[in-house]
C-alpha positions as CSV (number, residue, x, y, z in Angstrom):
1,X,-11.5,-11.1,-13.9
2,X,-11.4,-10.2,-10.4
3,X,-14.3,-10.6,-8.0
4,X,-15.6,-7.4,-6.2
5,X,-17.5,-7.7,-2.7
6,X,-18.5,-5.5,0.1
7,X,-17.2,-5.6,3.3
8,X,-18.5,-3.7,6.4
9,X,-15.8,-2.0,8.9
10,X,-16.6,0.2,12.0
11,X,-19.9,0.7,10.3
12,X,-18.7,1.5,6.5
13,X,-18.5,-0.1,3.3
14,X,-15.2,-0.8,2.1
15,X,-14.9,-2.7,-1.6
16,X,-12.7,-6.0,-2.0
17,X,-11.2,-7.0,-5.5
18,X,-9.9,-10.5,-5.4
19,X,-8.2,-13.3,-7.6
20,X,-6.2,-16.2,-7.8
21,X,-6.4,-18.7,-5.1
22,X,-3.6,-21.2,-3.3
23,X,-5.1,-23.4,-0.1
24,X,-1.6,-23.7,0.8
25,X,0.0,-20.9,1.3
26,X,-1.3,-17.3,3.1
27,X,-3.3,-14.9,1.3
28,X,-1.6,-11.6,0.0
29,X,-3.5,-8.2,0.7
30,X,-2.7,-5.4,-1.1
31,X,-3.1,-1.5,0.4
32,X,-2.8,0.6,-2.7
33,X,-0.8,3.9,-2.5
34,X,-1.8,7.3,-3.3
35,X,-4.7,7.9,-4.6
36,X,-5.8,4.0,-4.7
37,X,-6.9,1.8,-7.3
38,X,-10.4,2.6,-9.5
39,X,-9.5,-0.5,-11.1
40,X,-7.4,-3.5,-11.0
41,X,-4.2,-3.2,-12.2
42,X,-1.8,-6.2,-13.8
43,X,1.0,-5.9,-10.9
44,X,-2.0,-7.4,-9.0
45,X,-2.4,-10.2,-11.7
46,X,1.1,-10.8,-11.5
47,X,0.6,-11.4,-7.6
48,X,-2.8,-13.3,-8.3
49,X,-0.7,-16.5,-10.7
50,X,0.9,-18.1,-7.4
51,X,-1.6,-16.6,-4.5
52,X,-4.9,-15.5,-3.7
53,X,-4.8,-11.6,-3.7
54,X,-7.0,-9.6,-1.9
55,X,-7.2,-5.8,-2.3
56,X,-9.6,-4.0,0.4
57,X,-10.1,0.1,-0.4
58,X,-8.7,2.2,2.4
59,X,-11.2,5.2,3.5
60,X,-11.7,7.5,0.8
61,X,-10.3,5.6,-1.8
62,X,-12.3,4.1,-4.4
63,X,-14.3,1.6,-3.3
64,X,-14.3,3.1,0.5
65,X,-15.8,6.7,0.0
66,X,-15.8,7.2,3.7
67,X,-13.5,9.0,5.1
68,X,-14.4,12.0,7.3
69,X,-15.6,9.5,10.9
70,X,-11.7,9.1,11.3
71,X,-10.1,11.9,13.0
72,X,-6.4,11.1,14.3
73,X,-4.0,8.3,12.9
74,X,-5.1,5.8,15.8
75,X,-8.4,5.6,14.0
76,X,-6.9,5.3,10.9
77,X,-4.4,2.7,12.1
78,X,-7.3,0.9,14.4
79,X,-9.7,0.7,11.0
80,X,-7.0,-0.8,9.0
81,X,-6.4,-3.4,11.9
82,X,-10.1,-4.3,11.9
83,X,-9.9,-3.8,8.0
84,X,-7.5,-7.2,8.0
85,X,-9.3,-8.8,10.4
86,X,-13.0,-8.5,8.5
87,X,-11.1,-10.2,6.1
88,X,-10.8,-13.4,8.1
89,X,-8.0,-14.9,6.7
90,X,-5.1,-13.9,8.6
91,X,-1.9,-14.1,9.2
92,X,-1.8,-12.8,5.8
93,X,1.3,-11.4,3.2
94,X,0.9,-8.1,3.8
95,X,1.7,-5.5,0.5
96,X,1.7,-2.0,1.0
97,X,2.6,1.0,-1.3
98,X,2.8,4.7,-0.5
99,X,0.0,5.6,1.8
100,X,-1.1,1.6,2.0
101,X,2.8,1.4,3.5
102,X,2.7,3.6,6.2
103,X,-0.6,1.9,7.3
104,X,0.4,-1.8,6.9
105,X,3.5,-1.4,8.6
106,X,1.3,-0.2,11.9
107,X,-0.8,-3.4,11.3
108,X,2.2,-5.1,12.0
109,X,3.6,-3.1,14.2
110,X,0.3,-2.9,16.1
111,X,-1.0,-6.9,15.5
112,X,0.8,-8.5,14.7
113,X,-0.3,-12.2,15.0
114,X,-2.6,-11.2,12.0
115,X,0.8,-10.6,9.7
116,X,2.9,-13.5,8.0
117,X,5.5,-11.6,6.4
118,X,5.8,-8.0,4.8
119,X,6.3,-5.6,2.0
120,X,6.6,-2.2,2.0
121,X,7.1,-0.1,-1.4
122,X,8.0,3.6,-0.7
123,X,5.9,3.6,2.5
124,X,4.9,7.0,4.0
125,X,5.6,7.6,7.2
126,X,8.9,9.8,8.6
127,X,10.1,12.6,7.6
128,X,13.9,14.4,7.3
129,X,14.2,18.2,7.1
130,X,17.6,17.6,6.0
131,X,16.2,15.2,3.2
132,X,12.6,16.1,2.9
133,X,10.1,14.1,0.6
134,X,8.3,15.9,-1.7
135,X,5.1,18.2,-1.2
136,X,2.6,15.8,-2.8
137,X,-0.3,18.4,-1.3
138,X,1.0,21.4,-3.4
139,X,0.2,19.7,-7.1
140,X,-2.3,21.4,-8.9
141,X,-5.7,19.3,-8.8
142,X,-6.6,18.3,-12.6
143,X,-3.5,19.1,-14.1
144,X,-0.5,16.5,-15.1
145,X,1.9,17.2,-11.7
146,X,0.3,14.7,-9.7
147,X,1.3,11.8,-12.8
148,X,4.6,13.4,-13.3
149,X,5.4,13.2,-9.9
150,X,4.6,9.5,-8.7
151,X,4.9,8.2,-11.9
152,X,8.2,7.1,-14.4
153,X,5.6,6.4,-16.7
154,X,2.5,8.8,-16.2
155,X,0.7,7.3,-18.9
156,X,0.0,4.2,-16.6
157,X,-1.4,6.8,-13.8
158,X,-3.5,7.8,-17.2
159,X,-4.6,4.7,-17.9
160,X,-6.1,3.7,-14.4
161,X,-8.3,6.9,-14.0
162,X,-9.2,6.9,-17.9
163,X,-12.8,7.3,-17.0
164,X,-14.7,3.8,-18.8
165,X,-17.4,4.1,-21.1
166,X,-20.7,4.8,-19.6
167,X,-19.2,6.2,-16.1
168,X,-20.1,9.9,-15.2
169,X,-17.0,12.2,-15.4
170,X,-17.1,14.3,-12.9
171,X,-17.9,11.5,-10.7
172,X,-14.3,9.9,-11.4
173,X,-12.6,13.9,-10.8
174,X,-14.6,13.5,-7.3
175,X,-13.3,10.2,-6.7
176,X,-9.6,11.2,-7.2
177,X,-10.1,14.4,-5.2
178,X,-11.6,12.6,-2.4
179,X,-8.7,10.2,-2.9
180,X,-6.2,13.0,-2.2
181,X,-7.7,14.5,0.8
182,X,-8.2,11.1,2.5
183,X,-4.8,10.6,2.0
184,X,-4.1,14.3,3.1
185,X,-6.1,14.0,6.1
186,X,-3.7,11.2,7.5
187,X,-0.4,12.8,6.4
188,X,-0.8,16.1,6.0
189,X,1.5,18.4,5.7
190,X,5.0,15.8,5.9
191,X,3.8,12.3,5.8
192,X,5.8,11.5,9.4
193,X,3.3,9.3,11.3
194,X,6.1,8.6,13.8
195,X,5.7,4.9,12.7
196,X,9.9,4.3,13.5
197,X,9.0,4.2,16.9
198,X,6.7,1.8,17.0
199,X,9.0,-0.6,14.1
200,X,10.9,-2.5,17.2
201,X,7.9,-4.1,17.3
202,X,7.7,-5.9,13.9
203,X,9.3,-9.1,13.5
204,X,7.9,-10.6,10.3
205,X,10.6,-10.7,7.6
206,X,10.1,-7.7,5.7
207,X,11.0,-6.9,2.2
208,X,11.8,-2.9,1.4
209,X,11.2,-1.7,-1.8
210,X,11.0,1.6,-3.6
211,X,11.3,2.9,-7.2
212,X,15.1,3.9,-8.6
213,X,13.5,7.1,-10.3
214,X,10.9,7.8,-6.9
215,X,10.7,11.3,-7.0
216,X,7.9,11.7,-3.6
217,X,10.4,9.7,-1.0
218,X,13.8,9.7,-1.0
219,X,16.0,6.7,-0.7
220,X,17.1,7.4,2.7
221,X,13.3,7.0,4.1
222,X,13.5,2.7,2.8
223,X,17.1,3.1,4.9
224,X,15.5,4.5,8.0
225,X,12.5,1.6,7.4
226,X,15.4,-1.0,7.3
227,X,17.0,0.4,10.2
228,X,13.8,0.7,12.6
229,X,12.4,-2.7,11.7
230,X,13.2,-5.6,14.4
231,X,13.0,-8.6,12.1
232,X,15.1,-9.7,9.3
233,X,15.0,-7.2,6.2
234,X,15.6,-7.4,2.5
235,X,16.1,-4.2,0.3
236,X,15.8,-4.0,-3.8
237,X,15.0,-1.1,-5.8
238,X,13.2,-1.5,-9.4
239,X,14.2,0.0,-12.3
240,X,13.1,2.4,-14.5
241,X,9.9,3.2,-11.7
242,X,8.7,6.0,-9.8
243,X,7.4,6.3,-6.5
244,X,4.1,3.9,-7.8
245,X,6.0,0.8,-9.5
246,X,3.0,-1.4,-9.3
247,X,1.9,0.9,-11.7
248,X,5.2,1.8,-13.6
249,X,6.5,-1.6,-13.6
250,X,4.2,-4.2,-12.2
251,X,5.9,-7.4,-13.9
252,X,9.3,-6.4,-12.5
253,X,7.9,-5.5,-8.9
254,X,5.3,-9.0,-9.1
255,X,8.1,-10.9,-9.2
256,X,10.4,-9.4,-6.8
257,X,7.7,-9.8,-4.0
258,X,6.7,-12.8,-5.3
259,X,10.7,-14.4,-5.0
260,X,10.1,-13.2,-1.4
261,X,7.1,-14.6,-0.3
262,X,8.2,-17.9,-1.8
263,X,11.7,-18.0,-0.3
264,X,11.8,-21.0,2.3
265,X,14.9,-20.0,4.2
266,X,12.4,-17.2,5.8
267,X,9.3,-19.6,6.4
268,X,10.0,-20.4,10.2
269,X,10.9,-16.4,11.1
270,X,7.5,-16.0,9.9
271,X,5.4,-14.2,12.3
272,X,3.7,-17.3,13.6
273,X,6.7,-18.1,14.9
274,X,7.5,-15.5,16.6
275,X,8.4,-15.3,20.1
């Protein structure tokens, strides 16, 4: 069972799940994607058998209800630098999905000493009018169009927000909808941070990956990721997932990164050392 603390940043209180544990090789944290994690999830256990896994709440996702103090992307991008460095354990593996994507590849992008190497799964972040994601912000609160839309499998987006015995209702519909409008309140209204710029400036080895039946991003977005990026890049796409695989297929998506993190041909283009 993972281990829950509380961690103070700028001020707030941001929950940490953790598990697993390897002296010898970097922690992995985790910045979950849209709408977050009430709960862990087995993709993270799949991380956990090989690594210590640490999962810190971004603002207004559960575990970090605070949200509001943030009020353009360089806070949001300067809280998840200082959210990594609370953590005192970099360089770390650093795992983000969705919304965890777009900010983890400014935490490399912006300090990168604290990063070891990289994963991005569908990360937010540009945008093509010629190619244009999905509007997330149009689903109907409540209904089933948010789970049919980032999920292959919305029964797993179900499972995680089933509310547990004991725990208020309404309280869980207010944690989701807070959930939303963090997220909406750093991408709002098409996701484009204008991260690419700022990708020249990540060497780590990176590893791109985004679901074969993503129906948020399109493909083209992981291309334009690979593109931007300065260091070496690896691409895979896992089957029979949307645009959350950790949820829809965590075993497959565990040990894709998990191959990655563990391939020794990349160790010394790790970002210690880096130029």
């Amino acid at each position: 069972m993972a281990a829950e603390r509380s961690l103070a940043v700028g001020g707030h209180a941001v929950r940490v799940l953790e598990e697993g544990d390897n002296p010898a090789a970097p922690p992995v944290v985790f910045f979950a994607g849209i709408g977050g994690l009430p709960r862990w999830v087995p993709f993270l256990d799949g991380l956990a058998q090989t690594r210590r896994v640490v999962v810190p709440s971004l603002p207004g996702f559960p575990g970090a209800p605070e949200f509001r103090h943030l009020d353009g992307l360089l806070d949001w991008i300067v809280h998840a630098v200082e959210t990594v460095e609370a953590l005192d354990c970099a360089p770390v593996d650093l795992v983000g999905s969705s919304v965890g994507g777009a900010l983890a590849a400014e935490v490399a992008a912006i300090a990168g000493p604290l990063v070891n190497r990289l994963v991005l799964i569908a990360p937010f972040g540009c945008f093509d009018a010629e190619d244009p994601a999905a509007d997330i912000w149009a689903q109907v609160p409540g209904a089933d169009s948010i789970p049919n839309l980032v999920c292959e499998k919305p029964e797993r987006w179900k499972e995680i927000w089933e509310v547990p015995e004991g725990e208020d209702a309404l309280e869980w519909q207010v944690m989701h909808t807070r959930a939303m409008e963090a997220a909406a309140r750093l991408l709002f209204p098409f996701g484009d941070t204008g991260v690419l710029a700022r990708l020249h400036r990540v060497y780590h080895p990176t590893l791109l990956l985004r679901g074969d039946e993503d129906r948020v991003l399109p493909a083209s977005y992981n291309e334009r990721f690979a593109q931007a990026l300065a260091g070496p890049v690896r691409s895979a796409t896992i089957a029979d997932a949307g645009h959350l695989p950790e949820l829809d297929a965590p075993d497959a998506l565990a040990r894709e990164i998990n191959a990655f993190l563990a391939d020794q041909e990349l160790a010394s283009l790790a970002a210690g050392d880096a130029p």
